[in-house]
C-alpha positions in Angstrom: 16.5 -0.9 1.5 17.3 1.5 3.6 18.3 4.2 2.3 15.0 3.8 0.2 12.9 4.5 3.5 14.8 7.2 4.8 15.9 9.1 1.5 12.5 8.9 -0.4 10.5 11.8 -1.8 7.8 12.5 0.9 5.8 15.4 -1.0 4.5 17.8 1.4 5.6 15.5 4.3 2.2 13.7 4.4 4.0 10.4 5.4 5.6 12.1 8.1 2.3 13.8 9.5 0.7 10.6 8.6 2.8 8.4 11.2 2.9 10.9 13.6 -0.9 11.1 13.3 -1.3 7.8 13.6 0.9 7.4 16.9 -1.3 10.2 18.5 -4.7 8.8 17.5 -3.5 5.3 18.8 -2.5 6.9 21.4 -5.4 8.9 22.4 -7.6 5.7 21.8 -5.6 2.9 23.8 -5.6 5.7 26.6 -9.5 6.4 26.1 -9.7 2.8 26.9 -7.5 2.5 30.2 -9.3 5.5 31.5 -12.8 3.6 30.7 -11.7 0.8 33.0 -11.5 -1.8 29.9 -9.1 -4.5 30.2 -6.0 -5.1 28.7 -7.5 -7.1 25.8 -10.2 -4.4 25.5 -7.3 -1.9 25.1 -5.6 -4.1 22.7 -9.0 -4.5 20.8 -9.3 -0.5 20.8 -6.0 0.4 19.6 -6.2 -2.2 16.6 -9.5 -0.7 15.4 -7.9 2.9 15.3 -4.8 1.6 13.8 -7.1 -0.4 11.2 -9.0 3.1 10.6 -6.3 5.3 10.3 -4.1 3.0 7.7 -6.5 1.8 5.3 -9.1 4.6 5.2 -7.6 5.9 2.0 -10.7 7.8 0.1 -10.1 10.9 -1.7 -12.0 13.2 -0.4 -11.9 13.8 3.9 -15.7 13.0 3.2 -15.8 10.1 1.6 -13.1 9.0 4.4 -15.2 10.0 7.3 -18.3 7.8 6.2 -15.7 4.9 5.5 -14.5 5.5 9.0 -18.1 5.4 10.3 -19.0 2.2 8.3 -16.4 -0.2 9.9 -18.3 -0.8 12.8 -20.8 -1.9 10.6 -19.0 -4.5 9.3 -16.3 -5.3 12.0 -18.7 -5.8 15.0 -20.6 -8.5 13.0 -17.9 -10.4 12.3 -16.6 -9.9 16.1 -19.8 -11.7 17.2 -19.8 -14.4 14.7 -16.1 -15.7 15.6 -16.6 -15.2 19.0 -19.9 -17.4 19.0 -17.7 -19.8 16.8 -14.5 -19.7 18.6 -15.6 -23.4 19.9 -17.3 -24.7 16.4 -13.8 -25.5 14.8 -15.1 -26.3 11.2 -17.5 -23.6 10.9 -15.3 -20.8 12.1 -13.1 -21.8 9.3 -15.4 -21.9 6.9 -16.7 -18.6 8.0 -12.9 -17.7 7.5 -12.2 -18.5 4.3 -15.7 -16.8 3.3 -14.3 -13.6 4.7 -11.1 -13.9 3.2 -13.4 -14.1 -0.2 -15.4 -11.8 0.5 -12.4 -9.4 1.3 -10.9 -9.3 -1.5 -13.9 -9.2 -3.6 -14.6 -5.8 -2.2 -11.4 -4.5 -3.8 -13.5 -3.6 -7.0 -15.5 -1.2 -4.9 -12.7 0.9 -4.9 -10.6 2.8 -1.6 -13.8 2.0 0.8 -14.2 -1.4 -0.3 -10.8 -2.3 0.1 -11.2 -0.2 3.7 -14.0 -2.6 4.9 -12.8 -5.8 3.4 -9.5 -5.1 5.5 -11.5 -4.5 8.7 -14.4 -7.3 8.1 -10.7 -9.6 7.9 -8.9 -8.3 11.0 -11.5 -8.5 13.2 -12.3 -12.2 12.4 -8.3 -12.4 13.0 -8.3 -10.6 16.1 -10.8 -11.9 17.2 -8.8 -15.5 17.1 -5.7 -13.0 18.2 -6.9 -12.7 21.3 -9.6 -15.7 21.6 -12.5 -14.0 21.9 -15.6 -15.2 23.3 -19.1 -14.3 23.7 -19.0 -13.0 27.0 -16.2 -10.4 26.3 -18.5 -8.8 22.9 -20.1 -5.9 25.1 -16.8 -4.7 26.4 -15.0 -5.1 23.1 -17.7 -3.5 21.3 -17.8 -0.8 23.7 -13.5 -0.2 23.3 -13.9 -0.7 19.3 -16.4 2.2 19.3 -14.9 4.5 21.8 -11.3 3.7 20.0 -12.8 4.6 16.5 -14.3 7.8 17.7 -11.1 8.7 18.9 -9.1 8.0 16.1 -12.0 9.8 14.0 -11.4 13.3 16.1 -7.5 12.9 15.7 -8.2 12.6 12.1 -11.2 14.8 11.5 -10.8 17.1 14.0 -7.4 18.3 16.2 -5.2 17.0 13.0 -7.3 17.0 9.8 -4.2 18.0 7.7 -6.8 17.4 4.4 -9.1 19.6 4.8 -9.1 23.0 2.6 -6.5 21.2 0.4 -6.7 18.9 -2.2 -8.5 15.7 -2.9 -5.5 12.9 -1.8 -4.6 11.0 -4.3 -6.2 6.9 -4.9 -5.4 4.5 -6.7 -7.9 1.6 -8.4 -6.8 -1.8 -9.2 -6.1 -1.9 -13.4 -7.8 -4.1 -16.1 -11.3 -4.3 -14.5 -13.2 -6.9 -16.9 -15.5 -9.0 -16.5 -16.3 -12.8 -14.7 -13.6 -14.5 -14.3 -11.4 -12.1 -16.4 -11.7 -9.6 -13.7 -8.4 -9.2 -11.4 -10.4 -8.8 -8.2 -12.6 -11.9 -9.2 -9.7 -14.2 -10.2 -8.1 -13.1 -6.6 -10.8 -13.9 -4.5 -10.9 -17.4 -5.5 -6.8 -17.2 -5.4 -7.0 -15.7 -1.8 -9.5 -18.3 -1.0 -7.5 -21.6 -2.1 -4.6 -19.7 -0.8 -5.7 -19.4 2.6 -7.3 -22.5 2.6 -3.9 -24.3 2.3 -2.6 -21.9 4.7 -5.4 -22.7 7.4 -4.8 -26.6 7.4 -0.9 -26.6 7.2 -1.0 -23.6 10.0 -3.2 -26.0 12.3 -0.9 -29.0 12.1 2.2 -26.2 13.2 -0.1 -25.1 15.9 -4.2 -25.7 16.6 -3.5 -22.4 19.0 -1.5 -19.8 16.6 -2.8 -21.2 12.8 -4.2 -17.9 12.4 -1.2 -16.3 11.6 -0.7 -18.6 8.4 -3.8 -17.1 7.4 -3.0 -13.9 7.9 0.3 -14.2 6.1 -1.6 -15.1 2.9 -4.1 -12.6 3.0 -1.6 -9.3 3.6 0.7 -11.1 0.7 -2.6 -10.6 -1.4 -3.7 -6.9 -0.5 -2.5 -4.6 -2.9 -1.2 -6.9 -5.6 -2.4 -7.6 -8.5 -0.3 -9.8 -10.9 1.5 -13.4 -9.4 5.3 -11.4 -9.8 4.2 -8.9 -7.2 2.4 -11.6 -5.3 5.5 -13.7 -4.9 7.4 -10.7 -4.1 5.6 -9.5 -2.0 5.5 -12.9 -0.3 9.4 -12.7 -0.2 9.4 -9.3 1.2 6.9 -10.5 3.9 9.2 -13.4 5.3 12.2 -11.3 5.2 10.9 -8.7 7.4 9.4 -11.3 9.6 12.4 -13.0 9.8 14.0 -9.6 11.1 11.1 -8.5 12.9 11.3 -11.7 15.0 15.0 -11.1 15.3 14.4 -7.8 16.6 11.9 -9.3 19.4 14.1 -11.6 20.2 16.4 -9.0 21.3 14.3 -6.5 22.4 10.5 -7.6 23.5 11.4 -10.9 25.1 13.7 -9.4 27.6 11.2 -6.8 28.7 9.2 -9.3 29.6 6.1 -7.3 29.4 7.0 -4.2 31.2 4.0 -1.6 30.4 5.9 1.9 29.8 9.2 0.5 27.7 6.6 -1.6 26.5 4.1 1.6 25.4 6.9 3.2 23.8 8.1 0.7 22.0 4.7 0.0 20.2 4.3 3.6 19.5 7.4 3.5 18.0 6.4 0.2 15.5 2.9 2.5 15.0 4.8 5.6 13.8 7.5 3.2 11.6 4.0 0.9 10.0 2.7 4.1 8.5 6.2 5.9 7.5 7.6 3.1 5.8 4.4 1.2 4.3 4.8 3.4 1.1 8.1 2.7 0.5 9.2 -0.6 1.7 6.8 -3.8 2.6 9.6 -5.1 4.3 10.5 -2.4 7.0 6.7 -2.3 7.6 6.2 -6.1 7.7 9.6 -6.0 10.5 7.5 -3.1 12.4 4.6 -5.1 12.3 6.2 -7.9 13.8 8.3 -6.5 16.5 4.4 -4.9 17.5 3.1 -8.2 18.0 5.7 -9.8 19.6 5.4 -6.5 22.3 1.7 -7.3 22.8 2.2 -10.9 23.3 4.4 -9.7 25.9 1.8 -7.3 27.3 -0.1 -10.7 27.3 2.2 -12.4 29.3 2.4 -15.4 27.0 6.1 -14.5 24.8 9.1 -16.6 24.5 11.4 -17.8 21.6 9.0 -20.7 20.8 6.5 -18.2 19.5 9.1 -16.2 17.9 10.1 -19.6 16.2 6.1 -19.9 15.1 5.5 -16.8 13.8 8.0 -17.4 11.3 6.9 -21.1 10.5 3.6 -19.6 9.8 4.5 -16.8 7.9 6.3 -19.5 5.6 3.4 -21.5 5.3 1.3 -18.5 4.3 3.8 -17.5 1.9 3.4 -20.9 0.2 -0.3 -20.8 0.3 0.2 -17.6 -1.6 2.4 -18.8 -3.9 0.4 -22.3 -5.0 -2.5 -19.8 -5.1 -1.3 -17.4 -7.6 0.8 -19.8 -9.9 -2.0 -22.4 -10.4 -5.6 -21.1 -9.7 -6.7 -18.3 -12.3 -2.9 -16.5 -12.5 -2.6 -12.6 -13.8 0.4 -12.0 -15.7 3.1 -9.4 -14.7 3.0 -7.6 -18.1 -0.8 -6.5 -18.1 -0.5 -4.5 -15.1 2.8 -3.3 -15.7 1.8 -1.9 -18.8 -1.7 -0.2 -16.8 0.4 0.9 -14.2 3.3 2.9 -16.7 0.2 4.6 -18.6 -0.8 5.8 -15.6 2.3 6.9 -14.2 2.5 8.7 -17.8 -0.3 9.7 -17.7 0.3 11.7 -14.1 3.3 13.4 -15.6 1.4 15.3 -18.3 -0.8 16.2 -16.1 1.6 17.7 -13.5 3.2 19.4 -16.5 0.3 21.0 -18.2 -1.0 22.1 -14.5 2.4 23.6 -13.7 2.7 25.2 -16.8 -1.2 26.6 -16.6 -0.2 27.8 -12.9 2.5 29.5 -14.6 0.3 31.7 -17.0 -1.9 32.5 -14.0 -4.7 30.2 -14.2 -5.8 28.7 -10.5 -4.2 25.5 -11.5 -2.4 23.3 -9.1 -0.2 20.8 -9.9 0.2 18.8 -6.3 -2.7 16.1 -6.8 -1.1 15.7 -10.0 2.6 15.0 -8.4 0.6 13.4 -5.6 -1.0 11.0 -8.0 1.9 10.3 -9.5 4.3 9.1 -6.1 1.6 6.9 -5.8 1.5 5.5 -9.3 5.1 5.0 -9.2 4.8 3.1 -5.7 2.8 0.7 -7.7 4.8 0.7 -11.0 7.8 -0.7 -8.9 5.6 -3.2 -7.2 4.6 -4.2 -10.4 8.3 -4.1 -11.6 9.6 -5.9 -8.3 9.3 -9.5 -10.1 11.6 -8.4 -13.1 14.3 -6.4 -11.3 14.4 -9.1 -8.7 18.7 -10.3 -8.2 16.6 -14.0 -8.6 15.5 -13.0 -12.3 17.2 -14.8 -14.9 16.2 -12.4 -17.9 19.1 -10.1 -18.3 17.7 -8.4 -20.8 13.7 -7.9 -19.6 15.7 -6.5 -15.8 17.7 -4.1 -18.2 14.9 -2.4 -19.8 12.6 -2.7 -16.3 15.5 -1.1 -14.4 15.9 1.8 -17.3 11.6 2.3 -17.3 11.8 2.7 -13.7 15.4 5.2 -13.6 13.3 7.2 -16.4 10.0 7.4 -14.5 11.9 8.5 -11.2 13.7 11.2 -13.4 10.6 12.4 -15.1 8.8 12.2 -11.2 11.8 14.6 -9.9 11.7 16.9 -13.0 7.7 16.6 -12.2 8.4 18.0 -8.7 11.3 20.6 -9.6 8.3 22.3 -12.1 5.4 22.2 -9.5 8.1 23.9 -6.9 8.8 26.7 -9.7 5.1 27.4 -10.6 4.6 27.4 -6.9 6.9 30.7 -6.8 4.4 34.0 -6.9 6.9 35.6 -8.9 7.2 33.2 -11.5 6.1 35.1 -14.7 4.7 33.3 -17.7 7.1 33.0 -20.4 5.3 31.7 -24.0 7.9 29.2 -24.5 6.1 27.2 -21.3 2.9 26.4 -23.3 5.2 24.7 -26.1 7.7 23.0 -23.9 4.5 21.7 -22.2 2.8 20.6 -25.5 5.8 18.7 -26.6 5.7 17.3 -23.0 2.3 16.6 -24.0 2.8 15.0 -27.3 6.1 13.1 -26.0 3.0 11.2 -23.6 0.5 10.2 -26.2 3.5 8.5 -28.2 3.8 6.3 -25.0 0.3 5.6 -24.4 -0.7 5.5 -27.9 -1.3 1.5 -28.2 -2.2 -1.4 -26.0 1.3 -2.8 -25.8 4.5 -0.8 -25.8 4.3 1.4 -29.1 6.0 0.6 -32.4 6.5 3.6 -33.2 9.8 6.0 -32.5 8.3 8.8 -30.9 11.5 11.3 -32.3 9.6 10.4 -36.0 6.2 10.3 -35.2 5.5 12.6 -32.7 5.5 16.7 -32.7 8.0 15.9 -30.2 11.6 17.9 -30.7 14.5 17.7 -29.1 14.7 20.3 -26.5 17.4 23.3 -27.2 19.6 23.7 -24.2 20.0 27.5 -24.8 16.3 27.4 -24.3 16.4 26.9 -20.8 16.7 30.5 -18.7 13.5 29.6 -17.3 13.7 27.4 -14.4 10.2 25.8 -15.5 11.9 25.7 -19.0 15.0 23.7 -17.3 12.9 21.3 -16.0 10.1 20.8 -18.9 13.2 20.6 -21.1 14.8 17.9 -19.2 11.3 16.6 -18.8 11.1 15.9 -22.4 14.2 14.5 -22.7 13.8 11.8 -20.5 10.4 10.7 -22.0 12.7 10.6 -25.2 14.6 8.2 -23.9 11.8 6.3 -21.9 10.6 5.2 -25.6 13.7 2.7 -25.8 13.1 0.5 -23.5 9.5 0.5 -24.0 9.5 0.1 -27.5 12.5 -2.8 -27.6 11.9 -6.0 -29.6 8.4 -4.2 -30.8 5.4 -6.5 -30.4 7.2 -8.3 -27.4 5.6 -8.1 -24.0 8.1 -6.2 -21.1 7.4 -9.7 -19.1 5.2 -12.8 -19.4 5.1 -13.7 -16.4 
């Protein structure tokens, strides 16, 4: 786990400039705030809202992401007022909850700025309860949310806009769309729904103060899953890094006691680790997030090992709400989006290749979204994946072939890399053996994605596909397109073992 943080591919070091972005915008805004004269809980408020901005703003295009940016006060100031004029009406600010939660998640099928705003329309209902809001306290919050969010939005748009002149960032849309019922962001709606409803009432009988966090647990368990094996991963993953996370406070918020400048640098240290390690491990993000909350409860003045002891109860609690959610109400098997996610992870690599290989020939071709697009795929191939390779799996043979689809995609991701860092070269010269090492590449793809389910086909006999010739390979973009090919060779095995027979029905 942690050499997976600390060793993983970060193409053109945008997680780096992304957590270091992030700390500085925070930064700027929490500061914005003090200097306004806004309280502590205004600050608090402040800094949340640019953290919420900067993380789940994720559109394509620096465009599209500055009018997502500007639309969260749209939605998060609403929702502000309404739990703050509920904070005392018990049963209708749960209900108003759950219908956020809902709604939420529903906004997933809307795409990067739909998920953006269902995120923030949630966490300010749950900061709201965070930090027990009440009427009176709206104009200054409203005023810190809005100063903190212009902040964040001049970091990001303007002093550090690392985006812009380069190309569209990668994004990623949830697979199998459908329709009713049949549509994943539908059938999780209703899961997050009854999830968190469980979560809610169990959470209230741990604590009628801190039930919140129960909720909470369920919905991050749901964002950015799809199937019920990457939900109860996920879930897993969550309560580990809690567990740690609370660990960590234990021995390192509760005896600061609240002091503001070890205190600062300790949350700008949990900012910069949320953002670096989100893509890579849920569980080093989920221990960040943690050890951050347990330093603003300190802030608050209201942290001991009782609410250490809490957090964790609740967490559990989501986590089970989660878990009943996805097993019983409306469940999404692991194998449908497995198979979306490979295709497009498959899909990525040809296009890297034939971009790479057009670059090389000197067209204006770049082949960095591509390789961009595919990190990201591959993120969510091994979420997808996590259920199957999981030590707890039982099905020897079904963790084999995941653990070989996932060893072949990484190869053909590095081999994807070592091509786009040749054709990047402006001495690179085109050699005609590229464009039919990059056709077979080509070919070697639609095999894979020929069919629904995994292909019954061998693509060495039906494909144009042949094996590469290692005295081929003088070219460095030959080396790699040749080794390219040869691992989507061998990729067909274990998708096309015991044809006709899912990789997992679960």
């Amino acid at each position: 786990m942690v050499k997976r943080v600390f060793v993983a591919p970060d193409p053109g070091r945008l997680r780096l400039r992304s957590a270091s972005r992030a700390v500085l915008g925070i930064g700027l805004a929490v500061v914005a705030c003090g200097l306004a004269g806004h309280s502590l809980v205004a600050a608090i408020t402040g800094g949340l809202a640019a953290l919420l901005a900067l993380f789940t703003v994720t559109d394509p295009t620096v465009r599209g992401q500055a009018v997502t940016t500007a639309l969260l006060p749209v939605v998060g100031l609403p929702v502000f007022a309404l739990a703050a004029c509920l904070h005392d009406v018990p049963l209708a600010r749960d209900l108003a909850f759950l219908a956020i939660v809902g709604a939420g998640v529903y906004a997933r099928r809307w795409g990067p700025r739909g998920h953006s705003l269902g995120v923030f329309g949630f966490m300010s209902f749950f900061v709201a309860q965070f930090l027990h809001m009440v009427p009176s306290q709206l104009p200054e919050l409203y005023e810190a949310v809005l100063l903190s969010l212009a902040i964040a939005a001049a970091v990001r748009f303007g002093a550090w806009c690392y985006e812009r002149g380069g190309p569209a960032t990668a994004a990623l849309v949830v697979p199998a769309p459908g329709r009713g019922l049949y549509r994943a962001t539908t059938r999780q709606a209703v899961q997050a729904v009854v999830g968190a409803g469980f979560a809610l009432a169990v959470g209230q009988l741990l604590s009628p103060d801190r039930w919140y966090w129960a909720v909470g647990a369920t919905w991050w368990i749901f964002v950015n899953t799809t199937s019920r094996g990457e939900t109860l991963v996920r879930g897993f993953r969550r309560v580990l890094g809690t567990v740690i996370g609370a660990g960590a406070g234990l021995a390192v918020a509760v005896p600061l006691h609240g002091a503001p400048v070890p205190t600062a640098v300790l949350i700008a240290l949990c900012v910069f680790g949320i953002f670096y390690t989100a893509a890579v491990s849920y569980t080093w993000m989920m221990l960040s997030v943690t050890l951050m909350a347990s330093l603003l409860y300190g802030l608050l003045g209201v942290l001991d090992t009782d609410l250490l002891a809490l957090r964790f109860l609740e967490t559990g609690v989501g986590m089970a709400g989660s878990v009943i959610a996805v097993l019983i109400v409306l469940p999404i098997t692991t194998h449908a989006t497995t198979d979306a996610w490979v295709r497009h992870a498959l899909h990525s690599v040809r296009a890297s290749a034939a971009a790479a290989a057009a670059r090389l020939a000197g067209d204006d071709a770049d082949p960095l979204p591509h390789i961009a697009q595919l990190e990201l795929t591959l993120g969510r191939v091994r979420l997808s994946l996590a259920p199957l390779v999981h030590p707890l799996n039982p099905v020897r043979a079904r963790k084999a072939r995941a653990r070989q689809i996932l060893g072949y995609l990484d190869d053909c991701a590095r081999e994807a890399r070592g091509l786009a860092a040749v054709a990047a070269d402006a001495e690179a010269s085109h050699d005609q053996r590229l464009t039919a090492a990059c056709e077979r590449v080509e070919a070697a793809v639609a095999v894979l994605v020929s069919s629904p389910s995994a292909p019954s086909a061998s693509p060495r006999s039906s494909s144009p596909v042949h094996k590469p010739a290692a005295a081929a390979a003088e070219h460095p973009a030959l080396a790699h397109l040749h080794e390219l090919e040869r691992v989507l060779l061998s990729l067909g095995s274990p998708l096309q073992a015991a044809p006709g027979s899912p990789l997992a029905d679960t």
